[in-house]
N, C-alpha and C positions, 0 to 999 in steps of 0.2 A: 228655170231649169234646175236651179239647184236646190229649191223649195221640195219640187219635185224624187228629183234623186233623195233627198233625206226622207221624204214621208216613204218612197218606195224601202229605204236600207231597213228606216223602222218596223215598218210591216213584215219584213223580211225575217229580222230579229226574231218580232216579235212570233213569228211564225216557226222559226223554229225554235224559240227557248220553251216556250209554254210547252210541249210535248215532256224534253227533259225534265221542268217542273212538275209537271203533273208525274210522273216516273221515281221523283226523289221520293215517295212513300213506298213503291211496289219492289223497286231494286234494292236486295238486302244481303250483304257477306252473307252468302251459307248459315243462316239461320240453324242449320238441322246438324252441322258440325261434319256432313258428308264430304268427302273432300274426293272424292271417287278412288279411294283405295278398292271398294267393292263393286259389283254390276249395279247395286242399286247406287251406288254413289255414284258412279260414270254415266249412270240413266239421268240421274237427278242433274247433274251439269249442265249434259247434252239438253236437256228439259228447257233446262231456265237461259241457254244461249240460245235454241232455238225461239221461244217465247221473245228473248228482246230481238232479235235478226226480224220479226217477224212485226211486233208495231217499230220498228223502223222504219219497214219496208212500207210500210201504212201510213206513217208520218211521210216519208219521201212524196205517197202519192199524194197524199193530200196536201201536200207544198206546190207540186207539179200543177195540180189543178188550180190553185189560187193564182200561181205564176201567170196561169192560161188566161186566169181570168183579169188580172190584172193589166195584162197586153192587150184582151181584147176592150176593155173599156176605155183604155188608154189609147188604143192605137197605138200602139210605138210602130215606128217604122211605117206609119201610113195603111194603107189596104189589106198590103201585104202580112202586116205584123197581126192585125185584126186574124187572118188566117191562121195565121201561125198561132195566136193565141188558142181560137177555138179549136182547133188539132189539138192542141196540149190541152187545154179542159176535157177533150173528148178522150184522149190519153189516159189522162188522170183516173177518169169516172170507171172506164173500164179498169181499168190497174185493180181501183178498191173493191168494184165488184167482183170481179176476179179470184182475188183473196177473202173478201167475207165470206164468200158463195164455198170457196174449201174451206176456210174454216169452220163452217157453218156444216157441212156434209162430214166433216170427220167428229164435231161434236155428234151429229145425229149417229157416226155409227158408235162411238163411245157410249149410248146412251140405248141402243140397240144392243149392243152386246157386253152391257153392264161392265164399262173399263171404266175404273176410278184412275184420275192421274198420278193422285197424289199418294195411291196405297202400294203397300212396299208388295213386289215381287214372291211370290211361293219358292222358297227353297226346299231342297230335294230331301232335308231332314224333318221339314213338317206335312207331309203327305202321311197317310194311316198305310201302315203294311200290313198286308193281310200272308198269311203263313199257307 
């Protein structure tokens, strides 16, 4: 049992460190010096909180699903756990399709209506006036 419980914590661990690792190259102090005094700087914030809220939300499900599946190999709890598992694997699956499937549809309309993320905002001084 207690063979067990350790191989489960390590997997466990190991299940959510490696996300943060693979993260320690992508997350960087404001790079661009924007600290949102401006719209493009409060964009750019919002930008890059929304971006990590979002593989978190991705990491959770993909933990949720291993959990599922873990239990269900395992049986924990007998029959019942078996159950339990496969619910939470089937949880899991829909969760990440769910979210690739909008991530995936707001790339297509970014790319339908020629929106770059990462280009600064038109302010109302560089427009051409005509007299």
């Amino acid at each position: 049992m207690r063979a067990r419980f350790i191989g489960f914590s390590a997997f466990a661990f190991a299940a959510l460190s490696f996300p943060l690792a693979a993260m320690a190259q992508y997350v960087t102090i404001n790079p661009s010096g924007n600290t949102g005094r401006d719209l493009n700087g409060v964009l750019d914030v919002a930008l890059r909180l929304l971006n990590n809220v979002i593989i978190l939300f991705i990491t959770i499900a993909v933990v949720v699903f291993f959990w599922g599946l873990i239990q269900y190999l395992a049986k924990i709890g007998g029959e019942d756990g078996a159950k339990k598992g496969a619910s939470l694997m089937l949880w899991g699956i829909i969760a990440l399709f769910v979210m690739v499937s909008v991530w995936g549809l707001i790339r297509i309309l970014q790319s339908t209506f020629s929106i770059n993320p990462g280009e600064q905002a038109l302010q109302p001084s560089t427009f051409n006036r005509t007299q």
